[in-house]
FIGULO-788898 format. One record per residue (C-alpha): residue number from 1; z, y, x. Coordinates in nm, 3 decimals, padded with zeros to 5 digits. Layout:
<rovex NUM, up Z, north Y, east X>
...
***
This chain:
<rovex 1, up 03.975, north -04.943, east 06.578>
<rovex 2, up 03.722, north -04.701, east 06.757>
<rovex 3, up 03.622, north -04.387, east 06.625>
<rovex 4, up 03.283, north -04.485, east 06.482>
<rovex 5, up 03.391, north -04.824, east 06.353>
<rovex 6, up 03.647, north -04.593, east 06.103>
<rovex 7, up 03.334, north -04.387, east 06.016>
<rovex 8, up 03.159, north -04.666, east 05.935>
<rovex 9, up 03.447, north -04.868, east 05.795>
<rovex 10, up 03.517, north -04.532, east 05.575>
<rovex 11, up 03.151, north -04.473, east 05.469>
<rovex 12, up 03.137, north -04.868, east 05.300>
<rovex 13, up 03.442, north -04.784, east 05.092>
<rovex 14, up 03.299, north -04.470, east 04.985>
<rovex 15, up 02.966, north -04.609, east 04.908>
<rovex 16, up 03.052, north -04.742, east 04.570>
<rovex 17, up 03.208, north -04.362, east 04.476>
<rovex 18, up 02.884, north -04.207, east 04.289>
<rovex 19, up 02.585, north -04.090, east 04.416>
<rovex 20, up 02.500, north -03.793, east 04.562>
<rovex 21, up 02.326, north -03.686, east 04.207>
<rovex 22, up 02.647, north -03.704, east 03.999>
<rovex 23, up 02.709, north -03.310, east 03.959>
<rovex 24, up 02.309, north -03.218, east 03.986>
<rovex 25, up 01.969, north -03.292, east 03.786>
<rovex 26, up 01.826, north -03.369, east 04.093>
<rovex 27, up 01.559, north -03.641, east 03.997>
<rovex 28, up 01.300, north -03.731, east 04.249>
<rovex 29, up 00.912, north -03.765, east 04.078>
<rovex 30, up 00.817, north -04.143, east 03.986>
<rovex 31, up 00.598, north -04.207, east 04.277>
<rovex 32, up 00.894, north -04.159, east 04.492>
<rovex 33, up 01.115, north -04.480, east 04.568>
<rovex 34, up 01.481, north -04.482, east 04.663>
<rovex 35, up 01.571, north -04.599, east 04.986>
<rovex 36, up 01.869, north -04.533, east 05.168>
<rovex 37, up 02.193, north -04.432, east 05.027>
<rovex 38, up 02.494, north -04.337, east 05.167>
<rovex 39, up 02.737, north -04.339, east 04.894>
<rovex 40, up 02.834, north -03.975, east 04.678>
<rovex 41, up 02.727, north -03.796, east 05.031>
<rovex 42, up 02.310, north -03.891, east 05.082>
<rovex 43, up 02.020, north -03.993, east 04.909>
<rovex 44, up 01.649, north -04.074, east 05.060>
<rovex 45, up 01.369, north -04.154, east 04.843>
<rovex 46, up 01.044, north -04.259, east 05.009>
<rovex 47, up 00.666, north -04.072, east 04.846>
<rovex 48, up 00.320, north -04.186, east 04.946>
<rovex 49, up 00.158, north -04.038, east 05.232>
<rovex 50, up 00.482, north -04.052, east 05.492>
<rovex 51, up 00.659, north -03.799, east 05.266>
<rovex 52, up 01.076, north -03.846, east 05.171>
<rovex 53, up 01.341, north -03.653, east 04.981>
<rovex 54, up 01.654, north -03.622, east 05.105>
<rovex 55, up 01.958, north -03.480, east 04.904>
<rovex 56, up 02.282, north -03.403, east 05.090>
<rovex 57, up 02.623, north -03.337, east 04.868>
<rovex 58, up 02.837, north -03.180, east 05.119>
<rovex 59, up 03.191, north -03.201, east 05.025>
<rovex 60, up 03.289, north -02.808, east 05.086>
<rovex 61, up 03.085, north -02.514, east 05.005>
<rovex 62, up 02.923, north -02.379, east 05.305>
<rovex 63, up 02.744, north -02.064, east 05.427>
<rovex 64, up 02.394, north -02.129, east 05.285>
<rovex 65, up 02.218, north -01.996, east 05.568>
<rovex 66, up 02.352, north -02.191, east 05.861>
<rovex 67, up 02.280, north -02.559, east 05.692>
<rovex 68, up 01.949, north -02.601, east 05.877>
<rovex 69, up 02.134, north -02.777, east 06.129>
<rovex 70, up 02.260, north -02.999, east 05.896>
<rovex 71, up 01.883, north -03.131, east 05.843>
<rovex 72, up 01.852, north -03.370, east 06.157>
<rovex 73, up 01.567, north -03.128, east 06.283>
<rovex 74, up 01.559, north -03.066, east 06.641>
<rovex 75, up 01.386, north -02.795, east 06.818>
<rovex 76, up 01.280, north -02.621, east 06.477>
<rovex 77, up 01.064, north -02.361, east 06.400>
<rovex 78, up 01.205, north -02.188, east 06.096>
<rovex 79, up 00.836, north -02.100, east 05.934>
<rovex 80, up 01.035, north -01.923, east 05.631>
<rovex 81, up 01.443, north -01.844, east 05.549>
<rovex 82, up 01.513, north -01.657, east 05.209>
<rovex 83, up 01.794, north -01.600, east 04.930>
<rovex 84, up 01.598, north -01.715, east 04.601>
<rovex 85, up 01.782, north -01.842, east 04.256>
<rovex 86, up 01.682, north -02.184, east 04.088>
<rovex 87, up 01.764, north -02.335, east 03.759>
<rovex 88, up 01.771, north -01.995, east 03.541>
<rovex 89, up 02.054, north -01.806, east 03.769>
<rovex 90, up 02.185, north -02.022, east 04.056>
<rovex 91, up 02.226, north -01.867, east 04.355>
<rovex 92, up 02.009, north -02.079, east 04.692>
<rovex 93, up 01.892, north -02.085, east 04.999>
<rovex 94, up 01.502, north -02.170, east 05.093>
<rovex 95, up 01.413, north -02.276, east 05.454>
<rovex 96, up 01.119, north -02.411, east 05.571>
<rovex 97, up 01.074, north -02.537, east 05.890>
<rovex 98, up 00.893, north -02.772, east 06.122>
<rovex 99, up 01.023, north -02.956, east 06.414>
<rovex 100, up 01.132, north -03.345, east 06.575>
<rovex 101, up 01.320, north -03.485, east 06.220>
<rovex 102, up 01.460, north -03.872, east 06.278>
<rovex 103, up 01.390, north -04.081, east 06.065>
<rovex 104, up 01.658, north -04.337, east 06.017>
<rovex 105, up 01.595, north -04.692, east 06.008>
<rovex 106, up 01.248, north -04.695, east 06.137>
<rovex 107, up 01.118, north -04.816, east 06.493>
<rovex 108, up 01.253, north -05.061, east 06.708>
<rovex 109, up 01.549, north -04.897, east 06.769>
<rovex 110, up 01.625, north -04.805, east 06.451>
<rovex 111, up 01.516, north -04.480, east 06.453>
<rovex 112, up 01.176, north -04.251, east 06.513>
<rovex 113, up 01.138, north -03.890, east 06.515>
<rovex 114, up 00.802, north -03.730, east 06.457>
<rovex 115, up 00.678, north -03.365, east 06.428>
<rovex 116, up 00.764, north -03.329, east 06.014>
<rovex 117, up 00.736, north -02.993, east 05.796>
<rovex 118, up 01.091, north -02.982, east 05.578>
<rovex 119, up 01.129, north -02.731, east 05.257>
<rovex 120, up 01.502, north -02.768, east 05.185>
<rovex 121, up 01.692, north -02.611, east 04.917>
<rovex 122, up 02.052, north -02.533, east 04.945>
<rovex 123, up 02.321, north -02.475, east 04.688>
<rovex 124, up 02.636, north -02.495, east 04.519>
<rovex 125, up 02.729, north -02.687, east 04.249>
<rovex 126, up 03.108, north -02.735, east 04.191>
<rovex 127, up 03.316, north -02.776, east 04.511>
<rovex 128, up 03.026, north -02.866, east 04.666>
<rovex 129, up 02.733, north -02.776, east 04.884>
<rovex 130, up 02.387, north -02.953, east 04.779>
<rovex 131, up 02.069, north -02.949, east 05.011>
<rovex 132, up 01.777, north -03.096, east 04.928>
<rovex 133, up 01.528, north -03.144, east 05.154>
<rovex 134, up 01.128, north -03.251, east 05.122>
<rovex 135, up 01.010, north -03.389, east 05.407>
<rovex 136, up 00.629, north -03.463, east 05.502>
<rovex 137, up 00.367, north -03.459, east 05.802>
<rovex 138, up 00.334, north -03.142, east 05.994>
<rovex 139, up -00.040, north -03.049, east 05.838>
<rovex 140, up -00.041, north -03.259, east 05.559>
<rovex 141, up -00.098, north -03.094, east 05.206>
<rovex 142, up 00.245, north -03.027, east 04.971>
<rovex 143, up 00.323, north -03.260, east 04.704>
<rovex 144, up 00.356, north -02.998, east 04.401>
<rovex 145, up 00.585, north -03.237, east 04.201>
<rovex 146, up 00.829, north -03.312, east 04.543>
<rovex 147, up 00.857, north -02.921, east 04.596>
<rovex 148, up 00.921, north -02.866, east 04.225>
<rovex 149, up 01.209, north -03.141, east 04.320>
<rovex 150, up 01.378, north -02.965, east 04.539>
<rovex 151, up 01.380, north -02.621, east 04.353>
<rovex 152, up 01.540, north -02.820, east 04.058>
<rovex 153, up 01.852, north -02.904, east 04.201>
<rovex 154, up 02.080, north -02.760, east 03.877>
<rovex 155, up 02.446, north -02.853, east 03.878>
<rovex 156, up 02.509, north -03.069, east 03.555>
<rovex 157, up 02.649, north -02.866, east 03.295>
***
């Protein structure tokens, strides 16, 4: 079997394993539509105006100040990259950046990427590392309820 028919083969078992919310509140805001999941590892909900949320559970911790390229940007501008806490105490990482983000499952060839401005949020929570990620026009205004999403991404207690 090649190499990415494993991947593949491996990510359909592990898609009925949880969610990627299963150790964090994480709740996207009711205008916002889940889309694509990817068993306990992705989530992508879809918001009005072109807009998404993305949470990540990566299954290691990781430095928190290297997982930009984790965020399918290329050829970003970090526009802001800070230590901040969320939920009370928890230690996080902000970024904000704009750049080329792909957009899976869109276009002809099953992808697009388009110049997108992406506030992300990393953390721990357990073993693992959790980034969430809101994701919306370059120039379009911020959807207060989709930024208070990421920055309330609280491991479950």
């Amino acid at each position: 079997m090649k190499m990415p028919a494993l991947i593949f083969a491996v990510a359909i078992a592990l898609a009925g394993c949880g969610s990627a919310t299963d150790a964090v509140t994480f709740k996207a805001p009711p205008n916002y539509t889940a889309s694509v999941s990817v068993g306990p590892f992705m989530q992508l909900w879809r918001g009005p105006q072109d807009n998404a949320l993305m949470l990540m559970a990566l299954p290691t911790k990781t430095d928190l100040k290297n997982l930009s390229a984790e965020s399918n940007v290329k050829d970003a501008q970090v526009l802001e990259a800070s230590s901040t806490h969320i939920c009370g105490n928890q230690p996080a990482y902000y970024f904000s950046v704009v750049g080329e983000h792909e957009e899976p499952g869109s276009g002809s060839s099953g992808s697009t990427q388009e110049k997108r401005q992406i506030d992300m949020i990393a953390t721990y929570a357990g073993s693992k590392t959790y980034l969430a990620m809101y994701i919306r026009p370059v120039g379009s205004p911020a959807d207060p309820a989709a930024e208070a999403a990421i920055h309330n991404i609280c491991p479950r207690t």
